[in-house]
N, C-alpha and C positions, 0 to 999 in steps of 0.2 A: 452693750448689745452684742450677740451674738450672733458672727454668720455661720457657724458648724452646721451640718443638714444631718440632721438625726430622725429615726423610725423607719413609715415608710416611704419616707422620698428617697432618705440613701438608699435604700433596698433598690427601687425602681431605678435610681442612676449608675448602682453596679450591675443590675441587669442588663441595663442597654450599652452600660460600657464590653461585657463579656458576650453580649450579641455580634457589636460591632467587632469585636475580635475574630469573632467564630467566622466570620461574614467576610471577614479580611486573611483569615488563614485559607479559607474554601478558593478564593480568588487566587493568592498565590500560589496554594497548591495548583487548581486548575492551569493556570500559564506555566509553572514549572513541566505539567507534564503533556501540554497540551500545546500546540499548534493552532493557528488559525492562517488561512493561505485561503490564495484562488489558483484554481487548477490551471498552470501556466500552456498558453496558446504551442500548438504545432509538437508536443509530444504522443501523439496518434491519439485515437478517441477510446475513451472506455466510457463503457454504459451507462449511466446515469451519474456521469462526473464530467459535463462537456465544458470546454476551454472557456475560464473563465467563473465557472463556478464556484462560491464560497464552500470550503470542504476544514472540517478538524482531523487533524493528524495526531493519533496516539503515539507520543512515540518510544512509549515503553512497551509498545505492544507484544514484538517477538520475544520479548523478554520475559513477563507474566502468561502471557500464553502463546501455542505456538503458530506463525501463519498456516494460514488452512488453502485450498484450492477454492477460487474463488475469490478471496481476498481481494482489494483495493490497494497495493501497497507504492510506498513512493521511495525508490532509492537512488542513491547515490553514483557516479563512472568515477571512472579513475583519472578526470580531470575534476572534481568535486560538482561536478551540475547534476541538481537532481529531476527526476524523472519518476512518470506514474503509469504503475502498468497493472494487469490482473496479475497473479499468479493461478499458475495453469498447472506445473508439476511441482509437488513435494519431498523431500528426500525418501528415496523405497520405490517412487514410481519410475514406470518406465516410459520415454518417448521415442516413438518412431515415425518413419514415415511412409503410407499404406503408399500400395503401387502407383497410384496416380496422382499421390505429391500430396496429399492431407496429413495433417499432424495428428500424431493418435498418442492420448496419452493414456496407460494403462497403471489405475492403482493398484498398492499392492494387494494382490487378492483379491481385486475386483475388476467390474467390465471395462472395456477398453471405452475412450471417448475420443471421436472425428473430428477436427476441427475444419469447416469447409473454409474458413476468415482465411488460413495460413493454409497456404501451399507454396513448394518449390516445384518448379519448371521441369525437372526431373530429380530420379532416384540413384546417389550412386552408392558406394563402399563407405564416404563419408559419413553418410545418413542412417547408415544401420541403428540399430535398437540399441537405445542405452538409459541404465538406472542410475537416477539420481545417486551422488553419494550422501552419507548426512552434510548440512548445511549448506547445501546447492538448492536452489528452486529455477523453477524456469517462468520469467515475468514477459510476458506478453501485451500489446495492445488490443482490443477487444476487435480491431482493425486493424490491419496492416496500415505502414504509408503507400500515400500514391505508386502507381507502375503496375506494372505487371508482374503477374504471379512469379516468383520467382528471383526478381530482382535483387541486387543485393541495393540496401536501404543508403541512402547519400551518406557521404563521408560525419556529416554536421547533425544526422538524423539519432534518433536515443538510441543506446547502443542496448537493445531489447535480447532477450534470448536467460542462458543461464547466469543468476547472477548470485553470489555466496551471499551468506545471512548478513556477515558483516557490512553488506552494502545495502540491505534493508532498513529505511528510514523509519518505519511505523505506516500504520492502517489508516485510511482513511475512510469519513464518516460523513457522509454530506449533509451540507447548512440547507443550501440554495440550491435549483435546478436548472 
């Protein structure tokens, strides 16, 4: 007696064997390039990513394509703790700040934008207008933290402002709201 499985059962059992493959390559592909996180509490708020929210982080993102203004991006300080902010300026553009302390970022070649969120207390020599060089962005919270306009942000607080590429972790994608 013979147990060989000949016609079309084999057929049908190496199809569901090179299913389960395909099905198992997709899954480790996805976790190699994929993140899954919840957006950690007291890193300021950005918009439709509130603390605690399920979010996927590409993080081959700056690498296949480049961040954009707007972006959701989550990077890294120079103590390794990472943090999520929008980006606001791209390398080309320029950031200043209008007479009455509003962050104005100008693309290149295009209209300037006001930010009423971010302001400083006043204007000095510091503040003057400056263009990104390539792989600087400027990552922002869609909110300041608490105080007053101006303040400089607690010592413990994310160290938000210009941050180089190589401290961008990848975009994020929200699960949850």
């Amino acid at each position: 007696m013979s147990f060989a499985v000949t016609g079309p059962a084999r057929i049908r059992r190496a199809a569901r064997l090179l299913f389960l493959l395909g099905v198992g390559a997709c899954l480790v592909y996805f976790f190699w390039r994929y993140d899954v996180a919840h957006v950690p509490p007291g890193d300021g708020v950005v918009a439709g990513f509130p603390a605690g929210a399920l979010v996927l982080i590409d993080d081959f993102a700056g690498q296949e394509y480049p961040y954009r203004r707007g972006d959701v991006a989550r990077f890294q300080d120079d103590h390794g703790r990472r943090h999520v902010g929008r980006v606001h300026a791209i390398p080309g553009d320029t950031v200043a700040y209008t007479a009455d302390g509003r962050l104005q970022v100008t693309p290149a070649g295009g209209e300037p934008k006001v930010y009423d969120s971010h302001r400083v207390a006043r204007v000095d020599a510091a503040l003057t207008a400056r263009t990104l060089p390539a792989g600087q962005y400027l990552v922002l919270p869609d909110e300041p933290p608490p105080g007053e306009p101006g303040d400089a942000p607690a010592p413990a607080g994310p160290p938000f402002g210009y941050v180089p590429y190589e401290a961008l972790r990848g975009k994020l994608i929200p699960l949850t709201g």
